[in-house]
C-alpha positions in Angstrom: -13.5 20.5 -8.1 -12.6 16.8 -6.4 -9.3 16.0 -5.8 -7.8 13.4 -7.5 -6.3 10.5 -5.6 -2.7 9.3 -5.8 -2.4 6.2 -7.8 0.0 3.1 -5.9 2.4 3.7 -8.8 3.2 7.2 -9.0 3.2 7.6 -5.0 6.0 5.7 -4.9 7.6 6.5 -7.9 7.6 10.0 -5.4 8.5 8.5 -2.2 11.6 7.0 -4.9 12.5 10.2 -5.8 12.4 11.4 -2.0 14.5 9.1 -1.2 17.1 9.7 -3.3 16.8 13.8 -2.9 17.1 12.4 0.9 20.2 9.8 0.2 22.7 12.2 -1.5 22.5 14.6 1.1 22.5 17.8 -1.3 19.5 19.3 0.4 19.6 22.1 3.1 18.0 21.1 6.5 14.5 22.5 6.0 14.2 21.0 2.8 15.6 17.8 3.8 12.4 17.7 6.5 10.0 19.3 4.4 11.1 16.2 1.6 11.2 13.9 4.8 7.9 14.4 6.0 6.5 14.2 2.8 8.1 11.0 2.5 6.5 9.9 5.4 2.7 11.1 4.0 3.2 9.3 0.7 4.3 5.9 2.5 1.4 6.2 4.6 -1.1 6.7 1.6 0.7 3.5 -0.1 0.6 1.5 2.7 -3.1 2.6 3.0 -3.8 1.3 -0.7 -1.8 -1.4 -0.5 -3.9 -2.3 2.7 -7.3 -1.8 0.5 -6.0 -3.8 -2.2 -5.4 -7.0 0.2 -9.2 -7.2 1.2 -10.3 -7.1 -2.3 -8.0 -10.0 -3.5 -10.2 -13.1 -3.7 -9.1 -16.9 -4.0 -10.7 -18.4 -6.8 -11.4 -22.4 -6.1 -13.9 -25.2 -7.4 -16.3 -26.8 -5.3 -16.7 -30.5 -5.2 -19.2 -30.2 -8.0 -17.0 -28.4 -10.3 -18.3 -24.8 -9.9 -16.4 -22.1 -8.7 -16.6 -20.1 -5.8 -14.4 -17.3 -4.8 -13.4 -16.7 -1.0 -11.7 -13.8 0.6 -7.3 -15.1 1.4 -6.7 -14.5 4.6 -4.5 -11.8 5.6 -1.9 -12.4 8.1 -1.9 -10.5 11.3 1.2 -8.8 13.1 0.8 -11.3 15.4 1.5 -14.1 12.5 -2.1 -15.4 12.9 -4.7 -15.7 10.3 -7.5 -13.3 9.7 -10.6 -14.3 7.2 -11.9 -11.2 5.7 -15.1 -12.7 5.3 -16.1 -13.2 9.3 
């Protein structure tokens, strides 16, 4: 049987929820961590889809002929500098 992967939406519609389990402080300390580290995994897995969806977003632009042509948008680095996916 495969394992179905977490969809952006409902991982953080979870990580939400942690959050506010987390936020009214009504949990006991081992839950608190066990809901904590959790946390932690699903913002992780979103920041890992997020990541996937950024290379796959293309900028869609004419040539000087008219036709278009779609190149990868460059992502911006930590270090504020551009990256072109396509190099």
């Amino acid at each position: 049987m495969s394992k179905k992967i977490l969809s952006f939406e409902m991982a953080l519609r979870k990580l939400q929820e942690i959050t506010g389990e987390l936020e009214n402080n009504e949990l006991g300390l081992e839950k608190a961590i066990s809901r904590y580290e959790e946390g932690v995994r699903l913002a992780q897995h979103c920041e890992a889809l997020l990541a996937n969806m950024e290379q796959r977003v293309e900028m869609i632009s004419k040539n000087l002929d008219g036709t278009l042509k779609t190149t990868k948008i460059p992502i911006k680095t930590t270090d504020n500098e551009e990256d072109n996916i396509n190099e």
